[in-house]
Each structure stands twice: as structure tokens, then as C-alpha cells.
N, C-alpha and C positions, 0 to 999 in steps of 0.2 A: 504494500500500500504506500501511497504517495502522500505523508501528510500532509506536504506544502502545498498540495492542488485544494486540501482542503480553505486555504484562504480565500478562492474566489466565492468562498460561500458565505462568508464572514463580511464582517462591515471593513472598513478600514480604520484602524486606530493606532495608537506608537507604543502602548504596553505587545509586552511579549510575553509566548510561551518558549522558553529554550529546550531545545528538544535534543536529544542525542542517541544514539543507541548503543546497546550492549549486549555482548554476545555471550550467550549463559550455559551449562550445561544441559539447559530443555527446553535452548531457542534462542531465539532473538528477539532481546525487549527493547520498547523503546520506553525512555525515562525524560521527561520534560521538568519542567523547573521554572521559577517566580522568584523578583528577585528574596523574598520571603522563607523560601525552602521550598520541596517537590513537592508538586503537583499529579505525577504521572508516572507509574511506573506498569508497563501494560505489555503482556506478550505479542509478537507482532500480528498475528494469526488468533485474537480475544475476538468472541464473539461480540458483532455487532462495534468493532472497535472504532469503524467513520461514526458513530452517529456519538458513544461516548467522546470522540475526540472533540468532534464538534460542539456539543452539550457543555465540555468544558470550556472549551475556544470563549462560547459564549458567554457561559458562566461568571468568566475572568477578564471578560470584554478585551479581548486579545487576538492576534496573530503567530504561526508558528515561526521561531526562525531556529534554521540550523547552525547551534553553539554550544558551548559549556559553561557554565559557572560553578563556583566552588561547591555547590548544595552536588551539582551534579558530580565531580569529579571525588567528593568525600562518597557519593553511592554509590559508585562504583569499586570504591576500594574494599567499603562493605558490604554489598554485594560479594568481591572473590572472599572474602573473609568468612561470611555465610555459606557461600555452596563450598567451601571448604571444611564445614564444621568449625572453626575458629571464630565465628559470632553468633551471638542467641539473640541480640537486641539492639535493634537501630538505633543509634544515634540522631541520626539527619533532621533538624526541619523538615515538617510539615505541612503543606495546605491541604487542606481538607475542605472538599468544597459538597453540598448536598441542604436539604433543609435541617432543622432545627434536632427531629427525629434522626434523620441520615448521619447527623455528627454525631449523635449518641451511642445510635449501632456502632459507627466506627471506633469511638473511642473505646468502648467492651472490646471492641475485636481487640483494640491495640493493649490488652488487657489479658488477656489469653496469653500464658507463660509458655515460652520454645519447649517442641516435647508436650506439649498436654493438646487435647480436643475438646470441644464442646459441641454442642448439640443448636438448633432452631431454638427450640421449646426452652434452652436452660440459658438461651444469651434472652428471650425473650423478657421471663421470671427475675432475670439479673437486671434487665428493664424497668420491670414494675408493672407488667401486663403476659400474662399466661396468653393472653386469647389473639397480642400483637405475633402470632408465628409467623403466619404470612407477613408483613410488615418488615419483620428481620430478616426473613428470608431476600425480600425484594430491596432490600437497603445490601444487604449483603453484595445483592447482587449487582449495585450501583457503586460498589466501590473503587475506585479510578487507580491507588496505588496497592497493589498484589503483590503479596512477597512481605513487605514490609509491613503493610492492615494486612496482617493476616487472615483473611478470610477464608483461606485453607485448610486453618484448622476445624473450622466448622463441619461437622459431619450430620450425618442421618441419627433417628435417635435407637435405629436397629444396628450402627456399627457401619454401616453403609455409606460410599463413596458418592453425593450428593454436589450438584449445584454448583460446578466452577468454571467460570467464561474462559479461562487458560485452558481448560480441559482436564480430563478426569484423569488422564494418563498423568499431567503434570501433579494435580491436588496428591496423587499416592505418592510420587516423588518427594516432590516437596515434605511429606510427614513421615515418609524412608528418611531422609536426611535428618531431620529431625529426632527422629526415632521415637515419633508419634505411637506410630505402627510396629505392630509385634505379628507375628503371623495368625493366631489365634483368639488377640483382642486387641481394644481400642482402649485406651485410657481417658477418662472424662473428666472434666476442669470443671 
């Protein structure tokens, strides 16, 4: 995907989104960035990833250009640090963009200790609403930086391999490395 053709979709403005990419052991992400902290960390092949890029573009009333800044060039190094097992916890500035609800989910995700999973129904309850599942689920599934919001470690509440726009091949991955996953069971946060 071409994100920069995404701009003739956009208004014209002089705030940026700095975009870069980075090549990982299960793909090629791209990682955008405000002068603020990241924005974007998205595999390049996420479902539905023009209409999130756009969504944010918007969001941020911004432009993409291809660059780095230090937000980007410290994720990166944390990043090799993580798929090497040598980090459990981001560092980096964040932007977190979504409604009022959206930030909530995310902040629970960013909550969720390296090594443990959680369920729909038990980040819902950590909410304050049993009955919001769909909700989390759908917030989950708006969340723009993966990898770092963990929303991977979110699983099914039968143990089951659920709900990730990187794809389900990566969600097992990702909690391998982790050592979420044991062959036999699921450990729950």
C-alpha cells in the first residue's frame, strides 16, 4: 500500500504524520509518529489499514510524510529489543487517538502485564460494565498502535485465538514470544 497517495484524500494542512517502516520478524510494519510520540504502529497487510490510516490522517488533521523523529527511531530500537525477548515494556510516547470510551479500553490494554492474557468479558468488568463486551471488543479492534496496546493479548474467554486485524497467525506469535502460550493452556490476567 501506498500511504502517500493517501493524501489526495485529505485536506491540505502543514501538521504531519511521520511515517517510517520497519521490518519485523512477522512483516513489515509501518510506524508513524506526532511531534508528541507514536501514533501508528500497524502491520502493513492490517485489515482494513486505508480506511484506519485515513481515520487517523483525519483525526490528527494531518498529512503523511516520509521521515523519522526520535519517538520513531527510540521504537524501533524497542521494537529489536522486544522480538528479541530483551523488553516486556514500552517506553515510547504515546498518542492515543479514539473517543472518551476508546482511550479507556486502550489504557486497560496498556495494563495487561508481558506474559499474561485477558479475556473481552474480564477487560470489560475491569471497565465497570459486564454487559460493555461488544464495546471492548470493537474498541479493541480500533486500536491504531499493535504491538505496543497490546491488544494481542486479548483472547477468547474459551482459551481461543480471537479478533486481530495483524492476523491470527501473528496474535499466536506474538504471545509465543511472550510466553503467553503454553501448549495446553492460556494464562489469564
Amino acid at each position: 500500500m501506498d500511504i502517500f497517495s493517501l493524501n489526495n484524500k485529505l485536506s491540505n494542512n502543514s501538521n504531519k504524520i511521520l511515517i517510517s517502516s520497519y521490518k519485523s520478524k512477522l512483516g513489515l510494519i509501518f510506524i508513524g509518529a506526532v511531534n508528541e510520540g507514536i501514533c501508528l504502529v500497524e502491520f502493513h497487510d492490517r485489515v482494513h489499514l486505508e480506511k484506519t490510516l485515513l481515520k487517523l490522517a483525519q483525526t490528527l488533521n494531518t498529512q503523511f510524510v516520509e521521515e523519522e523523529n526520535e519517538h520513531i527511531l527510540k521504537l524501533k530500537e524497542e521494537l529489536d529489543l522486544y522480538f528479541n525477548q530483551k523488553l516486556q515494556k514500552f517506553t515510547i510516547p504515546l498518542v492515543l487517538t479514539g473517543t472518551d470510551f476508546q482511550q479507556k479500553v486502550f489504557q486497560a490494554l496498556l495494563e495487561i502485564p508481558f506474559g499474561k492474557t485477558t479475556t473481552y468479558k474480564q477487560q470489560a468488568i475491569k471497565l465497570g460494565d459486564v454487559k460493555a463486551i461488544r464495546a471492548v471488543a470493537t474498541a479493541n479492534g480500533l486500536n491504531k498502535i499493535a504491538i505496543v496496546v497490546p491488544c494481542h493479548r486479548i483472547i477468547g474467554s474459551d482459551g481461543s485465538m480471537i479478533g486481530y486485524a495483524g492476523g491470527i497467525h501473528r496474535k499466536e506469535a506474538l504471545l509465543k514470544l511472550e510466553n503467553a502460550l503454553n501448549q495446553t493452556e492460556l494464562t489469564l490476567f
